[in-house]
Structure formats: structure tokens, C-alpha cells
C-alpha positions in Angstrom: -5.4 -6.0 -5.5 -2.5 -4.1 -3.8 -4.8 -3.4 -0.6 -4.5 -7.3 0.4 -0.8 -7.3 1.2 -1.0 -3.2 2.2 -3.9 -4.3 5.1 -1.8 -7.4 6.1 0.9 -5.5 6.8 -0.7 -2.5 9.0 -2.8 -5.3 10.8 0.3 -6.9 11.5 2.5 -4.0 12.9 -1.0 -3.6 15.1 -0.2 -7.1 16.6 3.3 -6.6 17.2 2.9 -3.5 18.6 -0.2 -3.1 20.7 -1.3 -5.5 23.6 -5.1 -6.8 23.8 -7.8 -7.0 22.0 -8.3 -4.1 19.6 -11.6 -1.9 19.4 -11.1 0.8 16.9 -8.1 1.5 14.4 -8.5 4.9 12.5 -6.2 4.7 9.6 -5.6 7.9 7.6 -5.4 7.0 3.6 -4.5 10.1 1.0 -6.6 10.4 -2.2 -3.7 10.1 -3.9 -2.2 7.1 -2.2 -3.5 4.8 -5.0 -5.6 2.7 -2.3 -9.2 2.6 -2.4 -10.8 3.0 1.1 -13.8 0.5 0.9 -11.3 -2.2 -0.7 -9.0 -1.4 2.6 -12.0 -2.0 4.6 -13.0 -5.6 2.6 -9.2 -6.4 3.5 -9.5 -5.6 6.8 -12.1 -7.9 7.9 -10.3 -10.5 6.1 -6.9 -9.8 7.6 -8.5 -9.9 11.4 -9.9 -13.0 11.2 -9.3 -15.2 14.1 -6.8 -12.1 15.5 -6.8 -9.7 18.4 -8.6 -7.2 15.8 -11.7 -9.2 14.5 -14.4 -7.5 15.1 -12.6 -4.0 15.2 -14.3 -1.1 14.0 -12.4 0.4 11.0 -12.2 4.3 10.8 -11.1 6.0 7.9 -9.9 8.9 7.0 -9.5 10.3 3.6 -7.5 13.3 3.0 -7.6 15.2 -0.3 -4.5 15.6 -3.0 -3.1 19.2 -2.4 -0.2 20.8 -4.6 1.8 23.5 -5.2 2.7 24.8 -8.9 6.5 25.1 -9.2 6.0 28.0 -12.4 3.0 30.1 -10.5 3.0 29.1 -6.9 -0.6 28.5 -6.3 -1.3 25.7 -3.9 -4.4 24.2 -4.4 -6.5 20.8 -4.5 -6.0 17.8 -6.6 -9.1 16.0 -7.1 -7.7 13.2 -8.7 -4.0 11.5 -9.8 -4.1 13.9 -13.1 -1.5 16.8 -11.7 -2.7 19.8 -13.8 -2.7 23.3 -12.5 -5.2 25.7 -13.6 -2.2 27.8 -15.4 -1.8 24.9 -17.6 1.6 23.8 -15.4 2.3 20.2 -14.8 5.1 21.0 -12.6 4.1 20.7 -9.1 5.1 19.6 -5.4 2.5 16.7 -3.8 1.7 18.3 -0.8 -0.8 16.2 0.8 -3.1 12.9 -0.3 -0.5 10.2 -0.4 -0.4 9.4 2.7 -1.6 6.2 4.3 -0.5 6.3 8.3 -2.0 4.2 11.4 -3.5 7.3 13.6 -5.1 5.9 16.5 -5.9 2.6 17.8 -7.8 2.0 20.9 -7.7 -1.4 22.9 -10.1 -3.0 25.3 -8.9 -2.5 29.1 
């Protein structure tokens, strides 16, 4: 499970970076990032034991695969790792949906 040592590390560059104890951390994770959400979440609550984040509410956001074709130029939505465009092209730029990024994390004042 790749989402143990992926949750370790966002919980840690929390600690180093943010002062107090933590409320909320939205995290934004792309379809296509290969990381399943709810195991994220499991991690989390692991990962902030006896930390400035236990107890933290964990927001997620998931954002959907999107691509462009390189032979027809359609951009559209990829609803899953399979890159296929509907003119039968496997060529195509990643758009969106891989991304995995700390958006917002609020602290206790």
C-alpha cells in the first residue's frame, strides 16, 4: 500500500511547515494519480497519531482524468487509467487527474 509512505510524507511537510495544532487539511488527489482516496484517509488517521494533526478533519478532493487526443484534438474525460479516445487514438496528453497537492490547511488560533 503506496498510500502509507504517500500520507507520511504530506503529514510530515504539514509539521514542518505549519505551526499549531491542525483542524482541517483539504488535499486534492487526481483520479489518475494511482491513490485511492478512502485508503489516504485510513493512512491519515494512522499517520496523525499522537501529532499536531490527530483528530484533523481530512477533506478530499477528487478531480477527474481529462485528455487531449494528439491525432484529433478532442479534449475530453478519462474515467479511468485506460487512455482511449473515442476515435480509437491512444495518443494523448494527461491533462488533469494526476495530481495529488496539499490545498488548504487550517490551524487552531
Amino acid at each position: 500500500m503506496h498510500e502509507l509512505s504517500i500520507t507520511e510524507s504530506l503529514v510530515s511537510a504539514i509539521l514542518e511547515r505549519v505551526d499549531g495544532r491542525v483542524q482541517t487539511v483539504t488535499l486534492v488527489i487526481g483520479r489518475l494519480s494511482g491513490l485511492v482516496p478512502e485508503s489516504v484517509r485510513f493512512c491519515f488517521d494512522i499517520c496523525t497519531q499522537g501529532t499536531r494533526l490527530e483528530g484533523a478533519a481530512l477533506d478530499i478532493i477528487e478531480l477527474p482524468g481529462r485528455a487531449r487526443c494528439l491525432a484529433c484534438d478532442q479534449e475530453f474525460e478519462l474515467p479511468d487509467a485506460i487512455p482511449l479516445c473515442a476515435c480509437g487514438s491512444a495518443n494523448l496528453e494527461i491533462i488533469s487527474g494526476q495530481e495529488l497537492k496539499i490545498k488548504h490547511v487550517e490551524v487552531e488560533v
